[in-house]
C-alpha positions in Angstrom: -29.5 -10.1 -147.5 -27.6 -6.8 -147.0 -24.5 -6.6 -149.0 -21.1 -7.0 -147.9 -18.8 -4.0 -147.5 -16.3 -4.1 -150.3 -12.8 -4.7 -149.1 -9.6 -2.8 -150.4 -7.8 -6.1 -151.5 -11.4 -6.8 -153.5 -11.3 -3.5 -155.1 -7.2 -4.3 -156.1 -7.8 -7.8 -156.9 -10.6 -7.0 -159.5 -8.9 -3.9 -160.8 -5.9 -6.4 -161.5 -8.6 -8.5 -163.0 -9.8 -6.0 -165.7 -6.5 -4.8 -166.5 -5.4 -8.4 -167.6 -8.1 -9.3 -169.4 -7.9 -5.9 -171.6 -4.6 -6.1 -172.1 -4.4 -6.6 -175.6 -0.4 -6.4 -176.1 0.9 -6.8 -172.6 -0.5 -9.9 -171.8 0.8 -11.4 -174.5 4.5 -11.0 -173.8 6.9 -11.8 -171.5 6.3 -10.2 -167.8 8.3 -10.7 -165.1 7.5 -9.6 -161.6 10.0 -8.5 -158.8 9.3 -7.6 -154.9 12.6 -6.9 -154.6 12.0 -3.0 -155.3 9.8 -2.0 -152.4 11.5 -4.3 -149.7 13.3 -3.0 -147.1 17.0 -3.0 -146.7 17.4 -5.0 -150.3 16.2 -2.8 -152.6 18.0 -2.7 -155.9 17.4 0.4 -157.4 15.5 0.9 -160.8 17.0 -1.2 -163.3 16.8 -5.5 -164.1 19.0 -6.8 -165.8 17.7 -9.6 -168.2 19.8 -12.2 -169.4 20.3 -13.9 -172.4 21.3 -17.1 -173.6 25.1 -17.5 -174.8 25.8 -18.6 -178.1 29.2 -20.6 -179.2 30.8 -21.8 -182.7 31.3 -25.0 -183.3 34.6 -26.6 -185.0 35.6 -29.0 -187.0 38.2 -31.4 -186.4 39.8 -33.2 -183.2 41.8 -30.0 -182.4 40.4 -27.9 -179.1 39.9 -24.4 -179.5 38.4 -23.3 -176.7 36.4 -20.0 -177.0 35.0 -17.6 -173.9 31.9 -17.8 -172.4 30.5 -13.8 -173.0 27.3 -13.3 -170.9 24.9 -11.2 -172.5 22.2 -9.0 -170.6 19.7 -6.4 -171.6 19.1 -3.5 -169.1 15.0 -3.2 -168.4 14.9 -0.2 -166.2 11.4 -0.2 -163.9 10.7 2.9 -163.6 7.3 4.6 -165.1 4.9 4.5 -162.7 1.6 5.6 -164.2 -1.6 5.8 -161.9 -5.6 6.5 -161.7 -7.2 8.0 -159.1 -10.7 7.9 -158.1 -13.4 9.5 -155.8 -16.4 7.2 -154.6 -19.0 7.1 -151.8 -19.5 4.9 -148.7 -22.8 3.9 -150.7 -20.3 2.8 -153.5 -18.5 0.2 -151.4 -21.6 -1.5 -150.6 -22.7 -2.3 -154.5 -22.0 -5.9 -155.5 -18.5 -6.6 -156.9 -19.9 -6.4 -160.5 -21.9 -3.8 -160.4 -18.5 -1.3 -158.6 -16.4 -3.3 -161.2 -19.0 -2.3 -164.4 -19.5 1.4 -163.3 -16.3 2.3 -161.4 -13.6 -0.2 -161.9 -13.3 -0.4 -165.0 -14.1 2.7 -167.3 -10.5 3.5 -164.5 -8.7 0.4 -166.2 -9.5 0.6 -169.3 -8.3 4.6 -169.5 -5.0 3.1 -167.4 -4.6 0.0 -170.0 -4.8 2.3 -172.7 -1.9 4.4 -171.6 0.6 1.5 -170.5 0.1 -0.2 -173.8 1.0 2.4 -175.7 3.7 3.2 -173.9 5.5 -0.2 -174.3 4.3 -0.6 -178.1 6.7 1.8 -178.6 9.3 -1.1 -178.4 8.0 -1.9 -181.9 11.1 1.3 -183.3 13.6 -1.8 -182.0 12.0 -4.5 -184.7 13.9 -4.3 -187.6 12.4 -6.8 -189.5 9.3 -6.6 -191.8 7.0 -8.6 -194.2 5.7 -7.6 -197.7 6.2 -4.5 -199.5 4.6 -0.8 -198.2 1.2 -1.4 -200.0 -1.8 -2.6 -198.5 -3.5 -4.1 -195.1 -2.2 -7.5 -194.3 -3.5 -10.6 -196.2 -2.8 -14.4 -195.3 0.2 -14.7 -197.8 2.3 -11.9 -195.5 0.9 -13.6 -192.1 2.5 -16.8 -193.8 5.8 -14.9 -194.7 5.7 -13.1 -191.0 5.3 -16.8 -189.6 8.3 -17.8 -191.9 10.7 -14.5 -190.9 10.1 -15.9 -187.0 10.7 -19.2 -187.6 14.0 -18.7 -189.6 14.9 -16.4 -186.2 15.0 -19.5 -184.8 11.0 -18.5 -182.7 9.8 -21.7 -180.7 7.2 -23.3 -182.5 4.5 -23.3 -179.8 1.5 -21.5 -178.7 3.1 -17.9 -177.8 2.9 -16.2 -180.8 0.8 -13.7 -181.7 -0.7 -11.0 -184.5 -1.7 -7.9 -183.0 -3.6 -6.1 -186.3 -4.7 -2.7 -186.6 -8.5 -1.9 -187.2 -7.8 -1.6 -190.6 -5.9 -4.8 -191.2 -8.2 -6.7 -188.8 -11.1 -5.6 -190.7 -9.6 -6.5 -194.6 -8.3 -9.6 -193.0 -10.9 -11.1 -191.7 -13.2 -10.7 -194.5 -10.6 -12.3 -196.7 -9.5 -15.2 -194.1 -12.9 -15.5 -192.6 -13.3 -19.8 -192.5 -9.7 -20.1 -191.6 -9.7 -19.0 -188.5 -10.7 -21.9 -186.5 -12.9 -25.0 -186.6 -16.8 -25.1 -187.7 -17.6 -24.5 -184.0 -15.4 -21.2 -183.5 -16.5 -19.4 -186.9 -19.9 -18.8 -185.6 -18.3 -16.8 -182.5 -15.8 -14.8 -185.0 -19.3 -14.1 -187.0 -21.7 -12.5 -184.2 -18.4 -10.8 -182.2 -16.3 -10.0 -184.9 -14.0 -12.1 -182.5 -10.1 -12.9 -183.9 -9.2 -16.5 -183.3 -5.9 -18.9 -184.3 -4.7 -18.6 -188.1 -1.4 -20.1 -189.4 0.7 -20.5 -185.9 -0.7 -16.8 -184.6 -3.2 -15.8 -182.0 -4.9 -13.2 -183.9 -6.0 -10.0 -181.9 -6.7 -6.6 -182.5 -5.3 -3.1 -181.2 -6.2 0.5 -181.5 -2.9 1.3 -179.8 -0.5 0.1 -182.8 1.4 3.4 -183.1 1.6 4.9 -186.8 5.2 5.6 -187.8 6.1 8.4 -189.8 9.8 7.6 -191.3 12.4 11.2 -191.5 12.5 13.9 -193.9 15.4 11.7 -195.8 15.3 12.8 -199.9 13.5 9.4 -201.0 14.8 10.1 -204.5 17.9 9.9 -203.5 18.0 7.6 -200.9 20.3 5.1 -202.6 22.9 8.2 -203.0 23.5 7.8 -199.3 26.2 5.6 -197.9 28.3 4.6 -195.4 31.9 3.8 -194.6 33.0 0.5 -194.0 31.2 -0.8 -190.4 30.7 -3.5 -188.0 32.2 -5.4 -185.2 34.3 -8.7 -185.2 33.6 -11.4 -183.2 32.1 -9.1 -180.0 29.0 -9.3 -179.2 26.9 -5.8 -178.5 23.3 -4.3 -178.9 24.3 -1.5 -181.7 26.4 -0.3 -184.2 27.0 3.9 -185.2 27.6 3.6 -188.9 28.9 7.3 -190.6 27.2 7.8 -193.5 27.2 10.6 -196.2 24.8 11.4 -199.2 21.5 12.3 -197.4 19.5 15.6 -198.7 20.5 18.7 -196.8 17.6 18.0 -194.0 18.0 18.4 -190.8 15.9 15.1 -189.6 16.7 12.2 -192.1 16.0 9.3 -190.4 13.6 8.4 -186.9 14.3 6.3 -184.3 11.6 3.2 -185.8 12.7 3.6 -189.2 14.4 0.3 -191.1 16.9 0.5 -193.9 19.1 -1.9 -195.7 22.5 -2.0 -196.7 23.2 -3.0 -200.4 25.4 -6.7 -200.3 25.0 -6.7 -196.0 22.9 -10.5 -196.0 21.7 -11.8 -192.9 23.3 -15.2 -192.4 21.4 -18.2 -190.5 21.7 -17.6 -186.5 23.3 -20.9 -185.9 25.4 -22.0 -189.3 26.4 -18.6 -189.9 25.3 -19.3 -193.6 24.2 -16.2 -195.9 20.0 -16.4 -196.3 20.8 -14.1 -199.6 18.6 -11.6 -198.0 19.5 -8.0 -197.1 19.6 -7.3 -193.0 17.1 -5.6 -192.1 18.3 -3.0 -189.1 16.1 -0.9 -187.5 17.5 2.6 -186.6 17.7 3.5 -183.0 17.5 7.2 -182.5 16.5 10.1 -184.5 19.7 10.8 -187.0 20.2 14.8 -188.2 22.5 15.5 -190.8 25.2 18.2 -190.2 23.9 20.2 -193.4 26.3 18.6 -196.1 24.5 15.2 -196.0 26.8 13.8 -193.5 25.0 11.7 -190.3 26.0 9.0 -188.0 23.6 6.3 -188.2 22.9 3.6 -184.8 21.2 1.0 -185.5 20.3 -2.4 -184.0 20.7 -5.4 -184.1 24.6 -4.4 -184.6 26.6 -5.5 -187.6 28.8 -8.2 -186.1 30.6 -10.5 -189.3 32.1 -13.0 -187.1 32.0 -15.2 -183.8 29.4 -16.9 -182.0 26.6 -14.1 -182.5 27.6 -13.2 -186.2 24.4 -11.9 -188.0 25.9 -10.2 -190.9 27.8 -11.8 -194.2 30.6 -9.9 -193.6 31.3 -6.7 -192.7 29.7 -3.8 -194.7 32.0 -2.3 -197.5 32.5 1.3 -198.4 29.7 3.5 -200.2 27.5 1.1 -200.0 23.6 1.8 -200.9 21.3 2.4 -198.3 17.6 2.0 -198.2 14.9 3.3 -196.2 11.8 1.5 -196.2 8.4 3.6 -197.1 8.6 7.3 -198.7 9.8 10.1 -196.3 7.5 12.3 -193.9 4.7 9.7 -194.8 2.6 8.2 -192.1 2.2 4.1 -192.4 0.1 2.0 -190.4 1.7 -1.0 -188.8 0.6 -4.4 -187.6 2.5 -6.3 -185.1 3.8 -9.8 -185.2 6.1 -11.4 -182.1 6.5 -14.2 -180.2 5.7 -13.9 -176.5 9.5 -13.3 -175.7 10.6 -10.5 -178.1 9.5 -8.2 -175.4 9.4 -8.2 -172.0 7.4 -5.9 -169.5 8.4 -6.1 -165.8 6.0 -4.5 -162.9 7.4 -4.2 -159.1 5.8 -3.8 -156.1 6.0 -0.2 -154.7 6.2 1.1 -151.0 3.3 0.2 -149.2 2.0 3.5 -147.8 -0.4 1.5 -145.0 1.6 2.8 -142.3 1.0 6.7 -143.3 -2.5 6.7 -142.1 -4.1 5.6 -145.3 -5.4 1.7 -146.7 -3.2 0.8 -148.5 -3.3 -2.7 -150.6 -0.2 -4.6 -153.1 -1.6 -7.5 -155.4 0.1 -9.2 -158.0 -1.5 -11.6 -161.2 0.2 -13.3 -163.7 3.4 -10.9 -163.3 1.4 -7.4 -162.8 1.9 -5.9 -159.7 -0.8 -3.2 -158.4 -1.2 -0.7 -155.5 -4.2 0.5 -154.5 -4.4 3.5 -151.4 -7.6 4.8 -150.0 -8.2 7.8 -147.5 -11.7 8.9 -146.4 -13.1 11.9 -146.3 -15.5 12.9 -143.5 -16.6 16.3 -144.6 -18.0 14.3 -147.9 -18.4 11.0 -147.0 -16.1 10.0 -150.0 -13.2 7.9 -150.4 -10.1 9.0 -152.9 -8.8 6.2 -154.3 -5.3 5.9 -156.2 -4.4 3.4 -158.1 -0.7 2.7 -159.4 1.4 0.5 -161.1 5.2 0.7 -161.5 6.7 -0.8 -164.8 9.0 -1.1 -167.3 10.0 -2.7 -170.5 12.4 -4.0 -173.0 12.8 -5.9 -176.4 15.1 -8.5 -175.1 14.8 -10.2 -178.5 13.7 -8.0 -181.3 14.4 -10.7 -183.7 11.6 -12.8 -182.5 8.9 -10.3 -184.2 8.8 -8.4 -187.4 6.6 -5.7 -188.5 4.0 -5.5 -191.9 3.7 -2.1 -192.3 0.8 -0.2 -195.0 -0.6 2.6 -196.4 -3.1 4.3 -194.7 
C-alpha cells in the first residue's frame, strides 16, 4: 500500500510529541497555556499575571480584628519565541510517521528542547534555599534533607516532586542508592538503561542543562567583614528587599544574581505559626551587585525580609552590621542539582498568529500546556518545503520556596 502524504497538523502534532517527551525540566513544572495572545480583538499584550494564594494571621481571643485581604500576583511575561526551521522534500512527506519523526523531527526537537530548558533553568538564581554543605555530588542523606527543606515550606505531599541531578550526581548517586529506587521489578530497568526512578518522595531524573553557577569576585576571607544596615519590611507583603551593605573587598563584581548568603541572627520562622526554625534565611540574590570601590553595595534579594503580618518569613527584622555569608568560595564554578515541586516554577506557552492566510500552511497545536506553530511554503524551483517551527513562551518562579538547590564541587 502506497503511503499516505504526511499532513501539516501530523508533522505539529508529533513535533509537540517529541518535545514533551524530552523535556526533562519543563514537563515537570507548572505550564499553563493561554489563546488569548494571538486572538483577535482580545489580545492582552505580553505579560500573565499569576496569582497567588493570600495568607492571614490568626488571633487569639473573642475580640475582632479584622485584617485586609492583599492579593498577591507574580508577573510571567510570554515573550521569547525561540524557533527551528527546516528544509525537506516532497519524497520526505511521504515516509511513514516514524521514520520523518526519527530522521527529521526530532534531531529539530531535541536541538529546540535543549535551548528552551536552559533558558527557564535559569529560574534556579531565584531559589534561595540549599541542602548540605559545598562538598561533594549528592547522596541519599541530602535528598532526605532536600525532601525535609520542601516539606517544612509547607510542599504538598504528593506525586509532583521531582530531583533533576546533574551527570555527575546522577552517576555517584545511583551507584550509592542503586536498590532503592523502586521495587524488585523496576531495578532491572534502572540496571540495563541506567534509567532514574522514585527515591524518598522525588521523581529522580537527569539533566545536562543544570547550569553551573559561578558565585562574584566577593573577598571570601573576609566575607563575614561585610554587613548591612538595619533592613526589612513590616507587615507588607513584596517579592524583594535592597539591603545597603558595606565591608566587601574593593571588587567591582561581589555578588551574582544566583548567589545565596545569610544574615547572622535573621532565622526563618515557620510559614504559618510565624515561629523561629533557629535556622538562618537563606536569600538568594537577585541581580548582579558592584561595589562603589570602598566596599559599599546595595544588595536585592528575594524572598524579601518581611518580620511581621500574614507573610512574615524572617524573626525579626535584620539589625545593624550584621555578618553576612556567601555560600561557596568566590569566582569558583559549582555544579548544581535541582530539587522542586511541580509548582515552584511555572512555564506558560501562547498561541501565536496564524500566518495561514499569508499564502503559506500554517498549523497551531497545543499538548499538555505547550503551544506549537508550524508554517510551511514550497518551493517549485527545488521541490523542497521550508519548514518553521515556533513556540512562544515564558516563565516564572511563582514559588521559589517550593525547591532548593544542593550545590558541589566540580
Amino acid at each position: 500500500m502506497a503511503n499516505t502524504l504526511l499532513t501539516i497538523q501530523d508533522i505539529t502534532r508529533e513535533s509537540l510529541r517529541v518535545l514533551h517527551s524530552t523535556a526533562h525540566f519543563i514537563k515537570t513544572i507548572n505550564r499553563q497555556y493561554d489563546d488569548r495572545f494571538a486572538k483577535s480583538g482580545a489580545k492582552i499584550g505580553t505579560d500573565l499575571y499569576v496569582r497567588l494564594p493570600n495568607r492571614y494571621t490568626v488571633r487569639t481571643g473573642a475580640a475582632l480584628s479584622a485584617q485586609n485581604t492583599v492579593n498577591r500576583k507574580v508577573t510571567l511575561p510570554v515573550a521569547t519565541q525561540k524557533g527551528v526551521d527546516m528544509n525537506f522534500s516532497s519524497v520526505d512527506l511521504t515516509m511513514k510517521l516514524e521514520d520523518f519523526s526519527k530522521n527529521i523531527i526530532k534531531p529539530a526537537i531535541a536541538t529546540l528542547v535543549a535551548n528552551v530548558e536552559a533558558d527557564a533553568l535559569s529560574m534556579y538564581k531565584k531559589v534561595g534555599n540549599y541542602v548540605g554543605a559545598v562538598s561533594g555530588q549528592l547522596d541519599f542523606e541530602k535528598l532526605t534533607t532536600g525532601r525535609q527543606v520542601l516539606t517544612e515550606n509547607l510542599a504538598p505531599p504528593d506525586d509532583d516532586r521531582t530531583a533533576l541531578l546533574a551527570p555527575k550526581s546522577a552517576t555517584k548517586f545511583m551507584v550509592d542508592t542503586k536498590g532503592l529506587f523502586q521495587s524488585s521489578n523496576g531495578i532491572a530497568e534502572q540496571y540495563k538503561k541506567g534509567k532514574l526512578g522514585e527515591i524518598s518522595g522525588f521523581t529522580a531524573r537527569e539533566s545536562t542543562l543544570i547550569p553551573t553557577h559561578t558565585p562574584g569576585t566577593h573577598d571570601s576571607a573576609n566575607t563575614n567583614g561585610a554587613s548591612q544596615g538595619n533592613a526589612g519590611t513590616g507587615n507588607a507583603w513584596v517579592e524583594t528587599s535592597d539591603i545597603v551593605t558595606n565591608g566587601w573587598n574593593n571588587s567591582t563584581a561581589v555578588l551574582k544574581a544566583g548567589d545565596i548568603i545569610t544574615i547572622a541572627d535573621c532565622f526563618d520562622v515557620h510559614p504559618e505559626t510565624k515561629v523561629s526554625t533557629g535556622v538562618l534565611k537563606r536569600f538568594s540574590v537577585e541581580s548582579d551587585v558592584t561595589s562603589d570601590g570602598s566596599g559599599n553595595a546595595t544588595v536585592t534579594v528575594r524572598p524579601a525580609v518581611i518580620y511581621g503580618g500574614a507573610y512574615q518569613n524572617v524573626n525579626a527584622a535584620v539589625a545593624t552590621s550584621k555578618a553576612i555569608t556567601v555560600l561557596g568560595t568566590a569566582a569558583t564554578a559549582y555544579g548544581q542539582d535541582l530539587l522542586y515541586h511541580k509548582d515552584a516554577f511555572i512555564f506558560a506557552t501562547a498561541d501565536l498568529e496564524d500566518v495561514s492566510n499569508m499564502g503559506v500552511k500554517c498549523s497551531r497545536e497545543m499538548f499538555e500546556g505547550i503551544s506549537m506553530r508550524l508554517v510551511r511554503q514550497y518551493d517549485i524551483n527545488s521541490d523542497n518545503l521550508p519548514c518553521r517551527l515556533d513556540i512562544l513562551y515564558g516563565y516564572v518562579a511563582a514559588y521559589p520556596e517550593l525547591a532548593c538547590r544542593h550545590v558541589f564541587q566540580l
